[in-house]
C-alpha positions as CSV (number, residue, x, y, z in Angstrom):
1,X,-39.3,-35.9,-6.3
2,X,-37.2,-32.8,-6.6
3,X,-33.2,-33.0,-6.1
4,X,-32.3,-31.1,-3.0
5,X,-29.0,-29.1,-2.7
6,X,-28.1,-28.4,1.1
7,X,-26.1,-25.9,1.4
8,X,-24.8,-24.1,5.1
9,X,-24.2,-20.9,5.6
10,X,-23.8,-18.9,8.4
11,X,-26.2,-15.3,8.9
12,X,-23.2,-13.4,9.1
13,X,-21.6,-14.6,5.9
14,X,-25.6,-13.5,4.1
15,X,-24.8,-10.5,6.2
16,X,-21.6,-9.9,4.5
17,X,-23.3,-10.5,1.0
18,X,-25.8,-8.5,1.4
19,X,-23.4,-5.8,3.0
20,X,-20.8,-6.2,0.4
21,X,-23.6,-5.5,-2.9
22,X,-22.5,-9.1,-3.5
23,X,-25.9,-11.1,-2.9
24,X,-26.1,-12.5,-6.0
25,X,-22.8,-14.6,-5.9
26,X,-24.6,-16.1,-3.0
27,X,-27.8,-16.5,-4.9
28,X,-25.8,-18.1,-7.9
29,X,-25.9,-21.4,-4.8
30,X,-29.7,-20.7,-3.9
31,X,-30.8,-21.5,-7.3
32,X,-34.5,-23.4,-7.2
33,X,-34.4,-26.9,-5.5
34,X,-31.9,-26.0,-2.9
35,X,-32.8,-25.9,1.3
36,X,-31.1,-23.8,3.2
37,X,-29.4,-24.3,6.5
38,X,-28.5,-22.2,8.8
39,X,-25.6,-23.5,11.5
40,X,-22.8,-21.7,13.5
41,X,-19.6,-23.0,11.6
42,X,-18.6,-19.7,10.5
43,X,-18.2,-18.3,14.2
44,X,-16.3,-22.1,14.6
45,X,-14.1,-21.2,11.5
46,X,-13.3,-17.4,12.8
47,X,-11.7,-18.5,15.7
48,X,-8.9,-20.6,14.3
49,X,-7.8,-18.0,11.7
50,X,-4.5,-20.3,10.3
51,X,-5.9,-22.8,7.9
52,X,-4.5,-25.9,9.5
53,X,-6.3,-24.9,13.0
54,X,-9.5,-24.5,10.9
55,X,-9.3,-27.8,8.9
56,X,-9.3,-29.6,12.3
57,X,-12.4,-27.2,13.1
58,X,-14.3,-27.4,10.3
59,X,-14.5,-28.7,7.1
60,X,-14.4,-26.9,3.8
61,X,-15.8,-27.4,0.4
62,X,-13.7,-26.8,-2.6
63,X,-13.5,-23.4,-3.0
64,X,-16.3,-21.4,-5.2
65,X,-15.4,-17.9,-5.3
66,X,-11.3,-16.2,-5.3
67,X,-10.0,-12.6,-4.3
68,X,-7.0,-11.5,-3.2
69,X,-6.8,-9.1,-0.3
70,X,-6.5,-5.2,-0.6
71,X,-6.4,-1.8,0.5
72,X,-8.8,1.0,0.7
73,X,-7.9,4.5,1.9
74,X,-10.1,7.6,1.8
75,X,-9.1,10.5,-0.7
76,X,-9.3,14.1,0.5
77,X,-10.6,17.1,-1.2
78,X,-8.8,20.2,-2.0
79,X,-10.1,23.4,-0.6
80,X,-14.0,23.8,-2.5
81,X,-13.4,22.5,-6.0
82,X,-13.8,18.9,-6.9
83,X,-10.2,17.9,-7.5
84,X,-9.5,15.4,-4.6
85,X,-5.5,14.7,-3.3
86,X,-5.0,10.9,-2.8
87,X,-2.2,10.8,0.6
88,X,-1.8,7.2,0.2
89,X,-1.2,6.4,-3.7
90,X,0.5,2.6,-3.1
91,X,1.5,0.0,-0.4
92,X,4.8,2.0,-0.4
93,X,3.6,5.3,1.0
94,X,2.3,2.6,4.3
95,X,5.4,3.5,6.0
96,X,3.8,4.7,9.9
97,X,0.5,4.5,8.7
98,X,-2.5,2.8,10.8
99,X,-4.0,-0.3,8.9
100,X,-7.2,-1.8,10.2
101,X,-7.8,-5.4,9.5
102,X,-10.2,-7.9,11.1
103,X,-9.5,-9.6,14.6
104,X,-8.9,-13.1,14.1
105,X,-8.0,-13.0,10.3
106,X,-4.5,-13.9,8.4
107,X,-4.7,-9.8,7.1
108,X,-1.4,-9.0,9.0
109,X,0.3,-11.7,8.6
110,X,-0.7,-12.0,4.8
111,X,0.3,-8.2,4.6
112,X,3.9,-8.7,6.7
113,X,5.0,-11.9,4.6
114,X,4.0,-9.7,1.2
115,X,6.1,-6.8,1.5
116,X,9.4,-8.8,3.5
117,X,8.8,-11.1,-0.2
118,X,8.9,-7.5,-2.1
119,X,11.6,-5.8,-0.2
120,X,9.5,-3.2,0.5
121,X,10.9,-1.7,3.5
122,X,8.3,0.1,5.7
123,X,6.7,-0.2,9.2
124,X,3.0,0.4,9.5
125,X,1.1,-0.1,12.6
126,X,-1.5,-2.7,13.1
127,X,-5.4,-2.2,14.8
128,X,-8.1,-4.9,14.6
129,X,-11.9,-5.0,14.7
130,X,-14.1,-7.7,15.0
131,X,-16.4,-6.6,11.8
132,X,-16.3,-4.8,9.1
133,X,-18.5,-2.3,9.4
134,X,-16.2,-1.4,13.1
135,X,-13.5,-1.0,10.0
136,X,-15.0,1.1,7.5
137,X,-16.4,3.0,10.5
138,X,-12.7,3.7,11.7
139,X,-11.6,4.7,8.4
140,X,-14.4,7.2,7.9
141,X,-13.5,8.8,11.3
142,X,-9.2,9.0,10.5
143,X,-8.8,6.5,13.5
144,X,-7.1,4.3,10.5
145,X,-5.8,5.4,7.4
146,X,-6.0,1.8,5.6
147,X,-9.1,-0.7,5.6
148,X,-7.5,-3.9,5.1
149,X,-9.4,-7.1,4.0
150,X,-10.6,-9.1,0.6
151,X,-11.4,-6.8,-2.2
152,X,-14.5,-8.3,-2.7
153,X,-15.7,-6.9,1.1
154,X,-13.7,-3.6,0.2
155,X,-15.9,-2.7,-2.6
156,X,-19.3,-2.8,-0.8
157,X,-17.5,0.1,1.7
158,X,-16.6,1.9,-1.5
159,X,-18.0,5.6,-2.0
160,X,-16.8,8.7,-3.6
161,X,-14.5,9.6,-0.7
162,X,-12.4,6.5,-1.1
163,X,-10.5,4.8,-3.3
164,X,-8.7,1.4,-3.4
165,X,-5.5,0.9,-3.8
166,X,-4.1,-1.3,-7.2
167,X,-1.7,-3.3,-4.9
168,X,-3.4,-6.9,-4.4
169,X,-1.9,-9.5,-2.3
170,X,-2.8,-13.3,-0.3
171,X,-5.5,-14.8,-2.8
172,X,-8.2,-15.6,-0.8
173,X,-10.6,-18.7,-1.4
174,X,-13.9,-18.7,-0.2
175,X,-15.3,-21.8,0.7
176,X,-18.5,-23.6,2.4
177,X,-17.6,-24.6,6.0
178,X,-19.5,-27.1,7.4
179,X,-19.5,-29.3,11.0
180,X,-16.4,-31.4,11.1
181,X,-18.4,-34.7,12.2
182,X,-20.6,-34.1,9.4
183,X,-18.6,-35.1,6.4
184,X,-21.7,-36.2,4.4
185,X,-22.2,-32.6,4.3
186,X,-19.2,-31.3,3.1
187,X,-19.4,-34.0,-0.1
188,X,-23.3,-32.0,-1.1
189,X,-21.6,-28.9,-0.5
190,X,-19.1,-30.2,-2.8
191,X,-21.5,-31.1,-5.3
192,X,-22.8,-27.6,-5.1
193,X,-20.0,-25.8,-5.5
194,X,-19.1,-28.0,-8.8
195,X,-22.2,-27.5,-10.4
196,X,-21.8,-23.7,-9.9
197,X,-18.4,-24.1,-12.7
């Protein structure tokens, strides 16, 4: 009899994946032998963005997967030619500026705690949307001027038009989130995510 690695994941975290150009991280976990399960802890795990509140939501494997979170900003052209003028160059010229980040994430937090730790004194202005593609939507239309979450997400939005920025900050672990009363899980997702190293 086969081994059997179970493995749950949400459809809007395959969404994201598949959104992001980044399916084949996730398909690094769905090698042969595995079943998949589909179950609602992601939506669980949304709703308590601090980590302790999620902990005592869900649980959460060791982490598989790292970024840090960035910022994307589009780049104009100037008059016909193909030389394009980048307005935002750095987290410095933020001062005013509209940054869009995802409702019920850490972003402005994350963002706040970074720049009061690098003495870098500006005031942007804060708008959330409760997905990405609401954000990259915004930023095409100049409702935002910054699209604020992991790099990893940021680069599936990327395009010609846009660029993101080198400033990186808050490291982000990704993790499988599984049922809290289903600890057995959590210790095979484990197992999972080890084999992946």
């Amino acid at each position: 009899m086969a081994n059997y690695k179970i493995v749950l994941v949400d459809t809007d975290v395959i969404s994201h994946f598949i959104a992001t150009g980044n399916i084949s991280r996730l398909a690094k976990i769905f090698e042969p032998n595995i079943l998949f399960v589909l179950d609602m802890v992601y939506e669980e795990a949304c709703r308590h963005p601090w980590d302790n509140e999620r902990k005592e939501k869900v649980n959460f494997s060791k982490s598989y997967y790292s970024s840090s979170v960035g910022l994307m900003v589009n780049i104009t052209k100037i008059g016909e030619n193909t030389l394009k003028e980048e307005r935002i160059r750095s987290i410095i010229d933020l001062d005013n500026k509209i940054i869009g980040v995802m409702s019920n994430s850490t972003t402005r937090r994350d963002f706040l705690d970074y720049i009061q730790k690098h003495n870098i004194n500006i005031s942007p202005r804060f708008v959330t949307y409760k997905s990405y593609e609401q954000l990259a939507k915004a930023l095409d239309n100049g409702d935002i001027d910054v699209f604020c979450v992991d790099v990893t997400i940021l680069t599936g939005y990327l395009d010609e038009n846009k660029k993101i920025l080198d400033d990186r900050f808050a490291t982000q672990h990704y993790g499988i989130a599984s049922p809290k009363d289903k600890e057995g899980l959590n210790e095979i997702a484990n197992i999972v995510v080890s084999e992946m190293d």
